[in-house]
C-alpha positions as CSV (number, residue, x, y, z in Angstrom):
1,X,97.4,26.0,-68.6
2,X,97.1,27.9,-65.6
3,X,99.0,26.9,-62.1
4,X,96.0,27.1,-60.4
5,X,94.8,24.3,-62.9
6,X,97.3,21.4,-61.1
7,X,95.3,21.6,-58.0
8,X,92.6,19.7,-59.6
9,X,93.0,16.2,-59.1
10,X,91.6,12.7,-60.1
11,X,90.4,10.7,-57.6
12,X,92.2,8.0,-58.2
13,X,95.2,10.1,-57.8
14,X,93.9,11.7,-53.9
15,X,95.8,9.5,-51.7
16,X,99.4,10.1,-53.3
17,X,98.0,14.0,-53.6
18,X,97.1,14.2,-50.2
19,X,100.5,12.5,-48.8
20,X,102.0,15.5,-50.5
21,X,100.0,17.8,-48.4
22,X,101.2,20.2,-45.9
23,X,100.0,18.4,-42.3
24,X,97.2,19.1,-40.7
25,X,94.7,18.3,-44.1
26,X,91.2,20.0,-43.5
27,X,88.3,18.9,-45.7
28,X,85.4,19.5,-46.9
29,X,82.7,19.5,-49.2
30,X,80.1,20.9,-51.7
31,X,78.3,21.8,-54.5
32,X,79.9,25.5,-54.6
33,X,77.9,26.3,-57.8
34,X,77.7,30.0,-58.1
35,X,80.6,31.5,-56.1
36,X,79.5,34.1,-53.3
37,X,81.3,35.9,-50.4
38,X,80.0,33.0,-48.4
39,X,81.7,30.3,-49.6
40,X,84.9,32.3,-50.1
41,X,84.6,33.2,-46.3
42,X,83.9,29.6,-45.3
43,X,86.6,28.4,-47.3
44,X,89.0,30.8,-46.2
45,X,87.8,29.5,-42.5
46,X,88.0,26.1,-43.2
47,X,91.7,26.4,-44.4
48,X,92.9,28.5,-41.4
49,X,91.8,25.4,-39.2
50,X,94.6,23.4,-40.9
51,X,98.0,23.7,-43.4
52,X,96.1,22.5,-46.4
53,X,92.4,22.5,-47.5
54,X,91.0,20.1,-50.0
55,X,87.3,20.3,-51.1
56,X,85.4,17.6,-52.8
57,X,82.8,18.6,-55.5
58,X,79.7,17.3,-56.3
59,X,79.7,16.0,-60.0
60,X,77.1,17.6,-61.8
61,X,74.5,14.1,-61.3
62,X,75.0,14.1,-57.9
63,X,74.1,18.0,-57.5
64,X,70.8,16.6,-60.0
65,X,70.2,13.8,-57.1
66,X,70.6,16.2,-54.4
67,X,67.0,17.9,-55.8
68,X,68.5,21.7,-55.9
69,X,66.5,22.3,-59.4
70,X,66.1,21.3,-62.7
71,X,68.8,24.1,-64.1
72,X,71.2,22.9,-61.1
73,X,74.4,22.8,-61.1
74,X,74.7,26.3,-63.6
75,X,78.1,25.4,-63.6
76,X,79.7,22.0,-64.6
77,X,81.9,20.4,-62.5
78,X,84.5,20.6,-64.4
79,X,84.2,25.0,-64.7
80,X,83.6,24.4,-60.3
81,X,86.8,23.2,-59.7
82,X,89.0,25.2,-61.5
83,X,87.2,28.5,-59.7
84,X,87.5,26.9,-56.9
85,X,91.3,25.6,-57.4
86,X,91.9,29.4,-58.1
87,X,91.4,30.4,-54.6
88,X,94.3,30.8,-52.8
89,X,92.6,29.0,-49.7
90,X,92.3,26.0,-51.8
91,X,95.2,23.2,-51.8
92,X,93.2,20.7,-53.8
93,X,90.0,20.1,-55.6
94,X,88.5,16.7,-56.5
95,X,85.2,15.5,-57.9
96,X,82.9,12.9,-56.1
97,X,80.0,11.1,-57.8
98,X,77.9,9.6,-54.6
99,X,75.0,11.2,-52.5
100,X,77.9,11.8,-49.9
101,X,82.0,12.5,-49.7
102,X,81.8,9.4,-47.5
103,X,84.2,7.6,-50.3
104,X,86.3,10.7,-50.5
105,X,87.1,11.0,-46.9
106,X,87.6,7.5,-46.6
107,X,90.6,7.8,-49.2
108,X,92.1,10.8,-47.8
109,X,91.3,10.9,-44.7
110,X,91.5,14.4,-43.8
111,X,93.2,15.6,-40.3
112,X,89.9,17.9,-39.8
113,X,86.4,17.0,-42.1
114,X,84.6,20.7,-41.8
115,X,81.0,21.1,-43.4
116,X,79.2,25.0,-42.9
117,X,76.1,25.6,-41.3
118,X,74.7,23.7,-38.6
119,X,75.4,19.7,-39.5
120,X,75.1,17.6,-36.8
121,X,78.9,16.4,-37.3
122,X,78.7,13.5,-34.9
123,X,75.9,12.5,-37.3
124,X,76.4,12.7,-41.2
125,X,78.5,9.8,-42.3
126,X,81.6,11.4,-43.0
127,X,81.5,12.7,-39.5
128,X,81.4,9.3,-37.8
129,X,84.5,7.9,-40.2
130,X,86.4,10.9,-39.6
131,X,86.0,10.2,-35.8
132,X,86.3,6.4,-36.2
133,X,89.8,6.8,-37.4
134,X,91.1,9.4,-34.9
135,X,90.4,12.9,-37.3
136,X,88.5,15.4,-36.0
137,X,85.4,17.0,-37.3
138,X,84.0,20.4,-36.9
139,X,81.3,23.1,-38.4
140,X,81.4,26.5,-39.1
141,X,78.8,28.8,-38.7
142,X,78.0,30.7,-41.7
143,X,79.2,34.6,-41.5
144,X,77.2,35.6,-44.3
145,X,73.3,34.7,-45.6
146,X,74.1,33.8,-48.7
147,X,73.4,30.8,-51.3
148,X,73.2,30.0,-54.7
149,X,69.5,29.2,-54.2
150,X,68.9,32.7,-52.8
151,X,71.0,34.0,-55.9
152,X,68.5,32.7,-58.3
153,X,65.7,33.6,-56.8
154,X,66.7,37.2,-56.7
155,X,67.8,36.8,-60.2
156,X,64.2,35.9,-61.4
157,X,62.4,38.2,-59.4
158,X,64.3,41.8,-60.8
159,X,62.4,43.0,-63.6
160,X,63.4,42.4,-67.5
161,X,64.1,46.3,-68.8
């Protein structure tokens, strides 16, 4: 098995994980589905703000719940996190089930919770328990147009030859 493989954790293991962590722990969250330069340049963001990064992955019924398509996720969860936990900007990688990381945050509770794009942070519910215990929450603007939603769509629009 591959190093890169050991960065993928249980959830039920996250606390002890996390407490093994280099200090400050950013996280964040996603559905990171098909890999583009965006996510690898918000990642890489998100883990300069801090000394470790963990991301939290939708499973693949929570990416169904979260109405992205019928053929959504194209990966599995399982194929997500280890691309992801192959990145060297990733510390950890673990899997959450629920509409929101809410649960996730609430058992490591990161130093720094980051989302991309323009999230209210002060709103979404991880925001407000980050800031209820102390943490510190932030958003990064996207450097790059790019999505697996827009990936698809240019995928079915180029012409069969």
């Amino acid at each position: 098995m591959p190093d890169f493989e050991n960065k993928v954790c249980e959830r039920e293991q996250l606390l002890d994980r996390v407490k093994a962590l280099a200090k400050p722990v950013v996280l964040t969250n996603g559905v990171f589905d098909l890999l583009h330069r965006g996510h690898v340049t918000y990642l890489a963001q998100a883990r300069a703000l801090g000394a470790s990064l963990i991301v939290a992955v939708n499973t693949d019924a929570s990416v169904r719940r979260l109405g992205k398509g019928e053929e959504r996720p194209i990966n599995s969860c399982e194929d997500r996190m280890a691309v992801l936990a192959a990145l060297a900007a990733v510390d950890l990688v673990v899997a959450f089930d629920e509409d929101t990381a809410l649960e996730t945050v609430l058992i490591a509770k990161p130093d720094l919770y980051v989302k991309g794009g323009d999230y209210e942070m002060h709103t979404i519910p991880e925001g407000k328990a980050v800031l209820a215990y102390g943490g510190k929450v932030q958003a990064i603007h996207f450097e790059h147009d790019r999505s697996t939603t827009k990936t698809l769509q240019k995928m079915r629009q180029t012409p069969q030859t």
